[in-house]
N, C-alpha and C positions, 0 to 999 in steps of 0.2 A: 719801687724806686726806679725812674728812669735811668738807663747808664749814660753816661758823657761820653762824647763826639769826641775822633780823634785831637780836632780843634782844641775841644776843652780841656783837656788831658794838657795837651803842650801849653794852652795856654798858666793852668795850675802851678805845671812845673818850671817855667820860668818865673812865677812868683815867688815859689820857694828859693829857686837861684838867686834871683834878689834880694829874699829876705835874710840870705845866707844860712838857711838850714842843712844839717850832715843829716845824713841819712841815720835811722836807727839810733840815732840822740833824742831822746827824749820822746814827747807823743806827737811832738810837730813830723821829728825824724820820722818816727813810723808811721804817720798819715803818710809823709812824702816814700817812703819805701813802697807801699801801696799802691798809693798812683805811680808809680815807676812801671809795676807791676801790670796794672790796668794796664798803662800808656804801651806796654810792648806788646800784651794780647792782642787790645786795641789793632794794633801798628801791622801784628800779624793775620790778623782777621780783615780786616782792609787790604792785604796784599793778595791775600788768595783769589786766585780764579777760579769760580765753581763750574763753569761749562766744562774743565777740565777732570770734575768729578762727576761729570756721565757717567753712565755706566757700572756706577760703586768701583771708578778706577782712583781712589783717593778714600781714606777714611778722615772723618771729624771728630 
C-alpha cells in the first residue's frame, strides 16, 4: 500500500474537521486518531535533514 503525502494527510484531516468527528468516538474517531498519527510522523519525517546524519551523527 502506498503511504499518503503530507498533502494528503492534512487534506483527510480537514475533512474530518468538517465532518465533525471526535477522536476515538467510534471507527470514524479511531481512523481519525490514525491519521493524526500518521499526519505527525509524516510532519516529522519531512522536517528532518539527512545531510545532518553524515557520519552516523543522528540515529533513525
Amino acid at each position: 500500500m502506498k503511504d499518503l503525502t503530507l498533502n494528503e494527510l492534512e487534506t483527510l484531516l480537514a475533512v474530518f474537521k468538517k465532518a465533525g468527528i471526535e477522536p476515538s468516538v467510534g471507527d470514524e474517531g479511531e481512523l481519525l486518531t490514525r491519521i493524526e498519527q500518521a499526519h505527525a510522523e509524516r510532519q516529522e519525517l519531512e522536517s528532518m535533514d539527512f545531510d545532518d546524519c553524515l557520519g552516523g551523527a543522528c540515529k533513525l
